[in-house]
C-alpha positions in Angstrom: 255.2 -74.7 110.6 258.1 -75.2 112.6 257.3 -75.8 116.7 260.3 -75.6 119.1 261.3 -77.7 121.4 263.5 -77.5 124.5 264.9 -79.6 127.5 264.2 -79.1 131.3 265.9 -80.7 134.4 264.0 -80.6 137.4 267.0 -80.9 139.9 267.9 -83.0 142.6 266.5 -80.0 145.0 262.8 -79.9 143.1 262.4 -83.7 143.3 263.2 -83.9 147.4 261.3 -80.9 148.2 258.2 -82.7 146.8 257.7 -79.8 144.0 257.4 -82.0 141.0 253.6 -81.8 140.4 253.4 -77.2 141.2 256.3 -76.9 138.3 255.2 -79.2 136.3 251.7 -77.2 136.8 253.5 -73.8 136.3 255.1 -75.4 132.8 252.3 -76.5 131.2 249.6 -73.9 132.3 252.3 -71.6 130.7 251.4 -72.7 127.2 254.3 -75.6 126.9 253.2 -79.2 126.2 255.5 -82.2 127.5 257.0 -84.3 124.7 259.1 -86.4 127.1 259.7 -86.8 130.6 260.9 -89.6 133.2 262.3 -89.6 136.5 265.8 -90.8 136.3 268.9 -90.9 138.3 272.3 -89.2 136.8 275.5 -90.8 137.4 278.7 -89.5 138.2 280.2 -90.1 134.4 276.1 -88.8 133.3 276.8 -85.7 134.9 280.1 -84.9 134.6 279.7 -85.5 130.5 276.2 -83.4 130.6 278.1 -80.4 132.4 281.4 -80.8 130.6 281.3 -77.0 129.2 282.0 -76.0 133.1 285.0 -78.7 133.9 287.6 -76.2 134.5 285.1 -73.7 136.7 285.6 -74.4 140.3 282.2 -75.1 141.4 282.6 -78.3 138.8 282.7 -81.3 141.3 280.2 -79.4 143.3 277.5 -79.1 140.6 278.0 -82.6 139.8 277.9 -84.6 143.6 274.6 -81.8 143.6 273.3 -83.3 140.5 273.8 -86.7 141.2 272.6 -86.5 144.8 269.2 -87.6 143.7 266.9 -88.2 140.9 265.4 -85.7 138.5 262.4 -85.2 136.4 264.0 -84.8 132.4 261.3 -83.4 130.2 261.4 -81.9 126.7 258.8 -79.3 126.3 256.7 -78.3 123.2 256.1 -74.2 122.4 256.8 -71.7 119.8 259.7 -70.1 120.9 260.1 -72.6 123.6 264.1 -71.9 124.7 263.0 -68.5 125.3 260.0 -68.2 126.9 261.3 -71.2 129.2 264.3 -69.3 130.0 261.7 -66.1 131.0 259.7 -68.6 132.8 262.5 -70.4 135.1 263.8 -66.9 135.8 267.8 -65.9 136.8 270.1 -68.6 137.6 270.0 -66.3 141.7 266.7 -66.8 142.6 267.5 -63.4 144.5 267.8 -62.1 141.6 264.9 -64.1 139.6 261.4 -61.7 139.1 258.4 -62.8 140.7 256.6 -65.7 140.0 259.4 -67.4 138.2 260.1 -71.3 138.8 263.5 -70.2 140.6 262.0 -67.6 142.8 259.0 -69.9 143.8 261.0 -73.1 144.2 264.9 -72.6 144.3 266.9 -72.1 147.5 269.8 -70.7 146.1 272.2 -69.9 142.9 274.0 -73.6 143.8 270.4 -75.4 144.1 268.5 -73.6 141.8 265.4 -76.3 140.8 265.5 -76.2 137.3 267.7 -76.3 134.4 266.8 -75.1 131.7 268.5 -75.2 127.9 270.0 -71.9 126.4 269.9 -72.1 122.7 268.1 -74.3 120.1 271.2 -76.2 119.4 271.7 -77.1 123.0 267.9 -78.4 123.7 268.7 -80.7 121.2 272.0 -81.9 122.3 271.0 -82.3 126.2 267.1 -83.9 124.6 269.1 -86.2 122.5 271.3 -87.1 126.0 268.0 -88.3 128.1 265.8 -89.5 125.7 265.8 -91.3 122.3 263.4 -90.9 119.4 261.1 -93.2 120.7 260.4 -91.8 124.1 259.4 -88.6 122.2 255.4 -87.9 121.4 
């Protein structure tokens, strides 16, 4: 049997405002067991090559000086049907707009600092998992 994986981000935002350990909590008391994680540090080229899909939207440079303001928590979480149910677990990208008890309405300020990424398909936890952390790092 098959057991999905996907990729999280705790942002620049979640990491200064001390709420590592209550979404970390949230993540794994919703079912999801953690493959892989580190605290890192993006750099400019990191981010602007992790985010390429949105280099022609104007809010480009912005996303990337807000990604690389800090350090973030990368993690690769276990679950079946992990992109999905993480995606109903962070909530809307406008944590206005996120339902209750979501990661973004608990923990994110706004749709430019929303506290968490999370992956979108299959293909694409792979691709941003395989970015952060090689075979090796993975349990």
């Amino acid at each position: 049997m098959r057991t999905d994986r996907t990729f999280t981000m705790l942002k620049p935002d979640s990491v200064e405002k001390g709420h590592i350990g209550a979404i970390l909590e949230k993540i794994t008391a919703s079912g999801f067991r953690i493959v892989a994680m580190k605290l890192t540090q993006m750099t400019t080229a990191d981010a602007q090559e992790f985010y390429a899909i949105h280099n022609e939207r104007p809010f480009f440079g912005e996303l990337v000086e807000y990604m690389t303001r800090g350090p973030i928590v990368a993690a690769i979480l276990e679950k079946n049907n992990a992109v999905e149910d993480f995606r109903t677990l962070i909530g809307a990208t406008n944590p206005a707009d996120a339902a209750e008890g979501t990661i973004r309405k608990l923990y994110a300020a706004s749709i430019g600092e929303n506290a968490v990424h999370g992956s979108d398909s299959d293909e694409n936890a792979a691709i941003e998992g395989a970015f952060h952390f090689s075979g090796r790092e993975m349990f």
